[in-house]
N, C-alpha and C positions, 0 to 999 in steps of 0.2 A: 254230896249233900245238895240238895234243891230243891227246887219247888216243885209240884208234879199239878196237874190237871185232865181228871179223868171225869170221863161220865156225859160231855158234847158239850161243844158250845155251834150252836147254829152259823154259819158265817153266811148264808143266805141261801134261798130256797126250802124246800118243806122234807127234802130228799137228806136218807144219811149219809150220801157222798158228799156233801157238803157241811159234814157235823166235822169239827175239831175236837177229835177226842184220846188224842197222845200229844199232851204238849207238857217237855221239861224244861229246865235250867239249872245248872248246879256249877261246879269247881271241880277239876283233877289232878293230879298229880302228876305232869310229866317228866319223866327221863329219862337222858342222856345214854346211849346203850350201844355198843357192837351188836348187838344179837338182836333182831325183831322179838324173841319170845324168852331173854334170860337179861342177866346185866346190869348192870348201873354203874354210872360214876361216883368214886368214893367219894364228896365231897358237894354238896351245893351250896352257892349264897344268894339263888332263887330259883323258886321252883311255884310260875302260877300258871293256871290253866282255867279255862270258864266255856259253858258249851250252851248251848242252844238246841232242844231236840224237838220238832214239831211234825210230825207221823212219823217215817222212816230217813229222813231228812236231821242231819246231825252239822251244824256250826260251831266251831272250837277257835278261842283264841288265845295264846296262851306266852309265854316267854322262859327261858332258860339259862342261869348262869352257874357253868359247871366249872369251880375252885378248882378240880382236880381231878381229871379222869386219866391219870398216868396207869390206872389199876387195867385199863382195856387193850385189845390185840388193837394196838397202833394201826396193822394193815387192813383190820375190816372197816367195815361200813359203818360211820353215823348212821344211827336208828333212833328215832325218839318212838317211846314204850309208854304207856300207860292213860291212852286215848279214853276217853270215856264210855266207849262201845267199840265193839268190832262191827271192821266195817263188812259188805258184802255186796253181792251183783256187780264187782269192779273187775272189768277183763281188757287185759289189755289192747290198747288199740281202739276201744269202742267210743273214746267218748265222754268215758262217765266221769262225773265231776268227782275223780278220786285224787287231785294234787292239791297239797301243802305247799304254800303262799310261804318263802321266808323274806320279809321286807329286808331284815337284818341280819348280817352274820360276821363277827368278829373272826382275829387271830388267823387267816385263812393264807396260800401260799401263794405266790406272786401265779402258778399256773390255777390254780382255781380261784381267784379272786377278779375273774370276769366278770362282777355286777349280776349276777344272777347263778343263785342257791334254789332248789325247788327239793319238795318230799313227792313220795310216791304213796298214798296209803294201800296199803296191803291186803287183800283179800283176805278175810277170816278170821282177822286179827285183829286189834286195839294199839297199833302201829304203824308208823311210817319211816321206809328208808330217806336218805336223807341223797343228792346230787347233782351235778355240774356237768354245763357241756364244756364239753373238748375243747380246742385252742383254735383248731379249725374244722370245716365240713358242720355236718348238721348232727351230728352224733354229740352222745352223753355217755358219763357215766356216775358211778356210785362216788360221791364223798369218803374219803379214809381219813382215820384218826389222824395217819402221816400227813395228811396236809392242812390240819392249823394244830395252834399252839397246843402243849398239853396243859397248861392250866389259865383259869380264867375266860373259857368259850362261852362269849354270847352268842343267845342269836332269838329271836321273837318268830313268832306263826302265826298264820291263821288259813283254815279250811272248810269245806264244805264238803261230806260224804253221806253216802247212803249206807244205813245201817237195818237188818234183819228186822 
């Protein structure tokens, strides 16, 4: 749901490269998932998401508290699903403003509880994996179920991607 604005607004100059003429706002649903593209947690006690879409340029901010995702393969990957747009032009290595900001993240294991959680968003999809650097060296990897708790996982976002 949101607001839509179509049809230009001038931001300056007499040229329409300078016309605003895709500007959204609305609400989504996000969730807590093993799989980028199936899944969910049985169980939420919050679930808000709110985005920002002005050309191809998509702003999402959003929070998650999942009661009870004991129903997921414990050893994949945190994935949060249900982005407001798939994102695209995201390759890796290049650059592009495709990572998920997590300020907060509850329940988490004394070896991934280093102060910093990040997402990945994913090319093609309305998705982001969810990870942690390593203990030591400059390497990362993917967050698992197995390392926070299974029930009661917070944790807040917010992003900035390019979408089609």
């Amino acid at each position: 749901t949101g607001l839509n604005v179509t049809g230009g607004v001038r931001l300056g100059g007499n040229n329409s490269a300078n016309e605003l003429d895709d500007y959204e706002q609305g609400t989504f649903t996000p969730l807590l998932s093993d799989n980028i593209s199936s899944g969910s947690a049985t169980s939420y006690s919050n679930q808000s998401g709110h985005y920002t879409k002005i050309g191809n340029i998509v702003h999402i901010i959003g929070a998650i508290r999942a009661s009870d995702h004991s129903n997921l393969n414990q050893s994949n990957n945190l994935c949060i699903r249900g982005l407001p747009f798939a994102a695209s032009d995201v390759t890796s290595g290049s650059g592009e403003p495709d990572m998920l900001h997590i300020p907060f993240i509850n329940n988490l294991s004394s070896d991934s509880s280093r102060g910093f959680v990040y997402g990945r968003i994913e090319n093609g999809v309305a998705a982001a994996q969810i990870g942690h650097p390593f203990n030591t060296g400059q390497n990362g990897g993917n967050l698992t179920f197995n390392e926070i708790s299974a029930t009661n996982t917070f944790f807040s976002f917010s992003a900035t991607y390019r979408t089609g």
